[in-house]
Biopython code that builds the backbone (N, CA, C, O; Angstrom):
import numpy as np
from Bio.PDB.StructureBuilder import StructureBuilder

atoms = [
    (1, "UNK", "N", (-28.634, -17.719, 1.054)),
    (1, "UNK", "CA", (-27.815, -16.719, 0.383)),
    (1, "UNK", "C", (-27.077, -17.370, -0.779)),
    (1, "UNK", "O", (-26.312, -18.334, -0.751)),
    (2, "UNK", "N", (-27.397, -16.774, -1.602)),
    (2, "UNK", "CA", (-26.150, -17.489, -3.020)),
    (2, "UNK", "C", (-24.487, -17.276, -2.471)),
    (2, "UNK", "O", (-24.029, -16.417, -1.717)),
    (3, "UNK", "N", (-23.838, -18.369, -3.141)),
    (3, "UNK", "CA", (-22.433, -18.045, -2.998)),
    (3, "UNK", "C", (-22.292, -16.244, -3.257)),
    (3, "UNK", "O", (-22.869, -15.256, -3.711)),
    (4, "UNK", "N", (-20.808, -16.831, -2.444)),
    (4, "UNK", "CA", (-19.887, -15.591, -2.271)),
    (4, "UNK", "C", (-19.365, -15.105, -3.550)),
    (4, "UNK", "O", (-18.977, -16.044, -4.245)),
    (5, "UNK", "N", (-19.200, -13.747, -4.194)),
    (5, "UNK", "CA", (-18.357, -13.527, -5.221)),
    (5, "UNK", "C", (-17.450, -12.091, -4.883)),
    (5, "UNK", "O", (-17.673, -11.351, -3.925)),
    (6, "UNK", "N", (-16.278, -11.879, -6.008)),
    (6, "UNK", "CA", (-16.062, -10.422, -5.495)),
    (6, "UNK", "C", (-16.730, -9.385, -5.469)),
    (6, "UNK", "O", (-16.367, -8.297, -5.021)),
    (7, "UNK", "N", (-18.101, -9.751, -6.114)),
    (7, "UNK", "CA", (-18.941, -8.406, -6.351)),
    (7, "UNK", "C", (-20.224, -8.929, -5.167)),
    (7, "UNK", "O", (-21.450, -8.959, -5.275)),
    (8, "UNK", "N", (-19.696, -9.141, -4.525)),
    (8, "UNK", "CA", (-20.433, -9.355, -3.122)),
    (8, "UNK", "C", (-20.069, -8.235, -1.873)),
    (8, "UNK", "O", (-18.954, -7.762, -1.651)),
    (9, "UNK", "N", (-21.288, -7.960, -1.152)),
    (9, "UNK", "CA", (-20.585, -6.677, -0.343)),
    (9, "UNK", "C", (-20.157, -7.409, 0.933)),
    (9, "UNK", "O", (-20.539, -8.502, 1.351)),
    (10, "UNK", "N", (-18.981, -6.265, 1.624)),
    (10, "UNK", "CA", (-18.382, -6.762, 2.633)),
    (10, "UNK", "C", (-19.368, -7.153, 3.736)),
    (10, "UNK", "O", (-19.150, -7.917, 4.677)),
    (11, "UNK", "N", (-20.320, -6.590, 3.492)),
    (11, "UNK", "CA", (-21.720, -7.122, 4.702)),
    (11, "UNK", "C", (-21.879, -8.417, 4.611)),
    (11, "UNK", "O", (-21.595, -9.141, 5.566)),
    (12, "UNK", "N", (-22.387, -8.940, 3.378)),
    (12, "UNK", "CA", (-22.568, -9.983, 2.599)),
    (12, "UNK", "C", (-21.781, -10.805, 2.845)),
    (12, "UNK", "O", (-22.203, -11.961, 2.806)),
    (13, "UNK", "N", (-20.646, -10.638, 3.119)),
    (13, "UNK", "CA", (-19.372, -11.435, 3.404)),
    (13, "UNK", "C", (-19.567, -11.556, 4.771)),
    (13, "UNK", "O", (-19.918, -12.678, 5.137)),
    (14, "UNK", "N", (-19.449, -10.794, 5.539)),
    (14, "UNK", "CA", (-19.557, -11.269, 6.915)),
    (14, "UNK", "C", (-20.212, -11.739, 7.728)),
    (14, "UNK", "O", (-19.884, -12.364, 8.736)),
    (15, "UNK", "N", (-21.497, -11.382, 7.214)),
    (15, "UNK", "CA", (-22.585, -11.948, 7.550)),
    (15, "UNK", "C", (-22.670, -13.754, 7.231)),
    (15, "UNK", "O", (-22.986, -14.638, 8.027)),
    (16, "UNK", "N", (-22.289, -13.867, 5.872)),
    (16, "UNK", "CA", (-21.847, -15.568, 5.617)),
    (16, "UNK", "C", (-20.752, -16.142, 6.375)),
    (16, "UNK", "O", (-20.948, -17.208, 6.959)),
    (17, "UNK", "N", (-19.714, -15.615, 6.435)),
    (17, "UNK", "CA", (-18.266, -15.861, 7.186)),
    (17, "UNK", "C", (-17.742, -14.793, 7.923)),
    (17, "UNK", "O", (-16.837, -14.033, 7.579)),
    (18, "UNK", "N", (-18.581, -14.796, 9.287)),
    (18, "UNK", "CA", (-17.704, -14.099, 10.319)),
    (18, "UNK", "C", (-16.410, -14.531, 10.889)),
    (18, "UNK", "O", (-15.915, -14.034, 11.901)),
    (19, "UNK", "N", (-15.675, -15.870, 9.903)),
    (19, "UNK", "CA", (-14.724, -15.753, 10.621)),
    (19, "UNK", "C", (-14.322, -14.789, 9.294)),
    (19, "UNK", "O", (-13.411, -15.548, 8.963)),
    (20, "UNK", "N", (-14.275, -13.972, 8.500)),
    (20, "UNK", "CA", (-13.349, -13.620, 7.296)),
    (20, "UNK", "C", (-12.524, -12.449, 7.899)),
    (20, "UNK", "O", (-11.384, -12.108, 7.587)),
    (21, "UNK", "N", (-13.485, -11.819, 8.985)),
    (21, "UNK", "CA", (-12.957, -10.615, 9.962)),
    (21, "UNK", "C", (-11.097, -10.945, 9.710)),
    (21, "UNK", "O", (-10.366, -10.316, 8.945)),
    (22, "UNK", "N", (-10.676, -12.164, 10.658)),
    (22, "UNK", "CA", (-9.467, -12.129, 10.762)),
    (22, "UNK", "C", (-8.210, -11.815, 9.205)),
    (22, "UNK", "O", (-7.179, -11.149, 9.110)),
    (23, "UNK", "N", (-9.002, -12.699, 8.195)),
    (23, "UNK", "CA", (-8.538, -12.482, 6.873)),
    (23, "UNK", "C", (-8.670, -10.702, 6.466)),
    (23, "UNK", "O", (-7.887, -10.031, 5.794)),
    (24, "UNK", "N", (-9.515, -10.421, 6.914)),
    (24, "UNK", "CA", (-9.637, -8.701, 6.338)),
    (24, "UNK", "C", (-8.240, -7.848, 6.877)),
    (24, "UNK", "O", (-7.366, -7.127, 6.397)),
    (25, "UNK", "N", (-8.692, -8.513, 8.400)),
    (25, "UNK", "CA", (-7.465, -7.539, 9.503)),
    (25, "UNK", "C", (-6.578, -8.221, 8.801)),
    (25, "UNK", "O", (-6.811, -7.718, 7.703)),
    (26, "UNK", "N", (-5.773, -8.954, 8.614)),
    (26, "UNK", "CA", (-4.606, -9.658, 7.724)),
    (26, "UNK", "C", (-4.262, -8.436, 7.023)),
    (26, "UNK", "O", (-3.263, -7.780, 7.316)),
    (27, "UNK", "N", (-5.027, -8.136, 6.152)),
    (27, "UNK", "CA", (-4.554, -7.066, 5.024)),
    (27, "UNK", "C", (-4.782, -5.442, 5.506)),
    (27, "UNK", "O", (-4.969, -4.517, 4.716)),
    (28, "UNK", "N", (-4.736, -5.349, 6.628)),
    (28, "UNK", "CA", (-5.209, -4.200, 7.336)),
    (28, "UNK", "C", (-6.146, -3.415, 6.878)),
    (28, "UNK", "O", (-6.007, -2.193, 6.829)),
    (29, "UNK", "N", (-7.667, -4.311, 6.325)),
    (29, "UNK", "CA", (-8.594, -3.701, 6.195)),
    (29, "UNK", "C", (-9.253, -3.710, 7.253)),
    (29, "UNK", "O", (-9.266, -4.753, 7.907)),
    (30, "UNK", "N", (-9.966, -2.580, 7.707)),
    (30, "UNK", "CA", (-10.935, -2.661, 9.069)),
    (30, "UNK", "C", (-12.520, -2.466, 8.873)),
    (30, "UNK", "O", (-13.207, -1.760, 9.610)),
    (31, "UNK", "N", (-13.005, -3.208, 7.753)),
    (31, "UNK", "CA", (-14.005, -3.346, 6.657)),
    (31, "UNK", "C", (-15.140, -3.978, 8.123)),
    (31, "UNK", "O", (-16.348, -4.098, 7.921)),
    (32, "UNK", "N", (-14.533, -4.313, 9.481)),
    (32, "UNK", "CA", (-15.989, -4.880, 10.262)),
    (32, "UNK", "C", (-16.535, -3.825, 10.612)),
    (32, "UNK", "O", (-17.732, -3.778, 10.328)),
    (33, "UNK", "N", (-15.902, -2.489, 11.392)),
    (33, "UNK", "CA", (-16.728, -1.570, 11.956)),
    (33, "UNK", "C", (-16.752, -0.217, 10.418)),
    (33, "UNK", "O", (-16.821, 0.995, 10.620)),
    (34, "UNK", "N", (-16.710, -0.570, 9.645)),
    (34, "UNK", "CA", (-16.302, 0.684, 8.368)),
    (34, "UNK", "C", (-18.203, 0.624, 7.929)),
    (34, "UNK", "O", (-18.867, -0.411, 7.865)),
    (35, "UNK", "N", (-18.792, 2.261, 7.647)),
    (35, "UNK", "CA", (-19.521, 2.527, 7.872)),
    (35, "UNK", "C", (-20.509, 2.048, 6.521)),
    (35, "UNK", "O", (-21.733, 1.939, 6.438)),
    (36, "UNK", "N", (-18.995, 1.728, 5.128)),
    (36, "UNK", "CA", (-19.317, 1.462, 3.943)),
    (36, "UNK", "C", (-19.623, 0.219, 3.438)),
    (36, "UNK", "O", (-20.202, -0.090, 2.397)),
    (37, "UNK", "N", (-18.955, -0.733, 4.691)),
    (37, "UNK", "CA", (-19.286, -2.008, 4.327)),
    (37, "UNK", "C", (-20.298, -2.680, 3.668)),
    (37, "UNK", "O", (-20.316, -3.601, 2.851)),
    (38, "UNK", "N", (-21.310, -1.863, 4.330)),
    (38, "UNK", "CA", (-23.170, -2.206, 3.424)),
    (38, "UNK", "C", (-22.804, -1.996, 2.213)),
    (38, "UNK", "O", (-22.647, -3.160, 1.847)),
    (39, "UNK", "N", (-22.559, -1.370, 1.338)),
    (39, "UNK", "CA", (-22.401, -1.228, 0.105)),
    (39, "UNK", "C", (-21.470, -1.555, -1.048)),
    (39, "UNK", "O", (-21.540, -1.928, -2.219)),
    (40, "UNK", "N", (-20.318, -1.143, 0.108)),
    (40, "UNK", "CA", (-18.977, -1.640, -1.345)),
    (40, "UNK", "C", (-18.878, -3.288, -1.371)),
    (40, "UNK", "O", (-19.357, -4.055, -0.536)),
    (41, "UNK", "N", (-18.248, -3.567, -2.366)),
    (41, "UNK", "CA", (-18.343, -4.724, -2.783)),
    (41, "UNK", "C", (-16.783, -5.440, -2.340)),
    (41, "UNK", "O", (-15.848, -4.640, -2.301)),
    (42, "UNK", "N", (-16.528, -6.643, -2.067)),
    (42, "UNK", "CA", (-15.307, -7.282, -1.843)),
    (42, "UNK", "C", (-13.759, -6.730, -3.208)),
    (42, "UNK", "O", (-12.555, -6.913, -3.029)),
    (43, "UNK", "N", (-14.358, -6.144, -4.298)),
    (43, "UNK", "CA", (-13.744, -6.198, -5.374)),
    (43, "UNK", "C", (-12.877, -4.532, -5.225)),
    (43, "UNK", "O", (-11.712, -4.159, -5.365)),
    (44, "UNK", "N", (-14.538, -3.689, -4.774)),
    (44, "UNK", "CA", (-14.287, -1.939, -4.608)),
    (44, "UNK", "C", (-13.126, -2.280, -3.253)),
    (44, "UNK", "O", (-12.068, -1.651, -3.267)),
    (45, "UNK", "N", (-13.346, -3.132, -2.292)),
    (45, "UNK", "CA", (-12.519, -2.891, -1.182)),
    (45, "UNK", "C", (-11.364, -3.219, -1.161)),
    (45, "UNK", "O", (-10.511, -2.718, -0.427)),
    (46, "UNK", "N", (-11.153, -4.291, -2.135)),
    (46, "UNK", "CA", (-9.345, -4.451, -2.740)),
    (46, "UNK", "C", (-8.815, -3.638, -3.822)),
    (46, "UNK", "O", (-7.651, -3.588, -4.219)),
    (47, "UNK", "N", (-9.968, -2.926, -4.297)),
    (47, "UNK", "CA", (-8.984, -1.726, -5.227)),
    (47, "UNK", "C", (-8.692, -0.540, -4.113)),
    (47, "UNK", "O", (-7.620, 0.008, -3.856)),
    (48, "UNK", "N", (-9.987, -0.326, -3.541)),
    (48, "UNK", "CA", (-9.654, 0.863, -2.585)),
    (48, "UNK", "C", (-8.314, 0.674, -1.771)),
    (48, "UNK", "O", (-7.709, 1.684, -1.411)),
    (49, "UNK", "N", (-7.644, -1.047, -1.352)),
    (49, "UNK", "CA", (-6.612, -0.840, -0.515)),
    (49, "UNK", "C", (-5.661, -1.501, -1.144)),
    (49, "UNK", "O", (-4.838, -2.229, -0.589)),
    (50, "UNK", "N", (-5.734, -1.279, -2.319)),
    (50, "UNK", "CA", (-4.179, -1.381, -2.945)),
    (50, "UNK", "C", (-3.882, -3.194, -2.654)),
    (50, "UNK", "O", (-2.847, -3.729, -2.259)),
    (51, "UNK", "N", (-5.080, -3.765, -2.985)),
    (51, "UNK", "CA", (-4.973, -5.398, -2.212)),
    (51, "UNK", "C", (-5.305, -6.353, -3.823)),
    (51, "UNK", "O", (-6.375, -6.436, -4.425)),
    (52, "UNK", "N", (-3.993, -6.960, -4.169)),
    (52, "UNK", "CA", (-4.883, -7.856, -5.319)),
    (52, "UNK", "C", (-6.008, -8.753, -5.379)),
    (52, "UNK", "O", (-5.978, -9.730, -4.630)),
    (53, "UNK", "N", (-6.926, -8.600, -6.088)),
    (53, "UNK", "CA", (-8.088, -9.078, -5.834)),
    (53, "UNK", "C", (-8.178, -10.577, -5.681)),
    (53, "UNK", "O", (-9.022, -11.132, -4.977)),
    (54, "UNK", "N", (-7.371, -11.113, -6.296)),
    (54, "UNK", "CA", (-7.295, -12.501, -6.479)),
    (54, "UNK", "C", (-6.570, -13.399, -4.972)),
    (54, "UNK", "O", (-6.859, -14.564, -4.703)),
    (55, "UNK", "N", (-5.592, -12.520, -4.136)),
    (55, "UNK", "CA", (-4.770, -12.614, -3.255)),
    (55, "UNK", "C", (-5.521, -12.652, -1.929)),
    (55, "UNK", "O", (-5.271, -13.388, -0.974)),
    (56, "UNK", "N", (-6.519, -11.701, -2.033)),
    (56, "UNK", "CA", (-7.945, -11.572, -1.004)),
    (56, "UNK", "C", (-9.241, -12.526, -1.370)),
    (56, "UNK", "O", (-9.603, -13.076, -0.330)),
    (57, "UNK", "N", (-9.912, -12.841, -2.283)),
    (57, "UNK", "CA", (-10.371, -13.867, -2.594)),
    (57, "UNK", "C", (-10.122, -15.234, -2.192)),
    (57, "UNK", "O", (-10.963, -16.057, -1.832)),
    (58, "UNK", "N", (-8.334, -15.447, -2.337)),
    (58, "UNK", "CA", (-8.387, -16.529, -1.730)),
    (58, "UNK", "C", (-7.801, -17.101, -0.477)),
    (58, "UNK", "O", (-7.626, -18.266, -0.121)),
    (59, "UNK", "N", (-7.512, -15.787, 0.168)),
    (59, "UNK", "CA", (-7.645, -15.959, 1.982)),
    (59, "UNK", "C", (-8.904, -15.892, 2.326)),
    (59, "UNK", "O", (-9.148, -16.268, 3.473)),
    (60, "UNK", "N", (-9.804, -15.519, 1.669)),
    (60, "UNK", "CA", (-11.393, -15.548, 2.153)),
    (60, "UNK", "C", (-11.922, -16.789, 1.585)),
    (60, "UNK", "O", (-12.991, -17.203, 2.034)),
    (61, "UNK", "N", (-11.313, -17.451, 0.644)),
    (61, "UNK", "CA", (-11.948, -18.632, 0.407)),
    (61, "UNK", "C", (-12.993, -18.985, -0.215)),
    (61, "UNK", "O", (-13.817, -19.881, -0.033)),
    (62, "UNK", "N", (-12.773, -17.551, -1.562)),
    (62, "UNK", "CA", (-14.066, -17.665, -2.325)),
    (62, "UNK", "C", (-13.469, -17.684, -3.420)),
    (62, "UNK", "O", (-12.338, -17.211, -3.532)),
    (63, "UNK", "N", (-14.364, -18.436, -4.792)),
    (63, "UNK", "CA", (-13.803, -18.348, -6.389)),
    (63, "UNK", "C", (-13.628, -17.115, -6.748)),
    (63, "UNK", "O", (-14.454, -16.226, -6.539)),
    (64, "UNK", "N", (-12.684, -16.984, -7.242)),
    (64, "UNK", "CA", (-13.234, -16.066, -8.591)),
    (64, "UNK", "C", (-13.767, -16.307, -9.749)),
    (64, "UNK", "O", (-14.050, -15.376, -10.504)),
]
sb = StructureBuilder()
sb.init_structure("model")
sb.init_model(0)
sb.init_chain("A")
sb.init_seg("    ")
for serial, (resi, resn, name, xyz) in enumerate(atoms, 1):
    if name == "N":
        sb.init_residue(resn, " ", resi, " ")
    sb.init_atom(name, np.array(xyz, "f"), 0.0, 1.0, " ", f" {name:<3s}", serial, name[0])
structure = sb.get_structure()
């Protein structure tokens, strides 16, 4: 899998780093069982929750 980016989907993400689960719940996203995860991207899911992108990026431990 190529690195992680924000325009990576939350699948994508978890599937590389199942531990990121705990970092998501952190920000009270519940992005493991969410039906959209396949699709939206790490970037759509911090605008959708009001989460700075840069602030989530790097509790997940990826560049921007």
């Amino acid at each position: 899998m190529a690195d992680l980016t924000a325009d990576s989907t939350i699948y994508d993400l978890l599937q590389a780093k199942p531990e990121a689960t705990e970092a998501l719940f952190k920000f009270g996203m519940g992005c493991v069982g969410c039906a959209i995860a396949r699709g939206e991207t790490i970037r759509e899911a911090a605008e959708a929750h009001g989460i700075p992108l840069a602030e989530l990026l790097n509790a997940l431990g990826i560049k921007e």
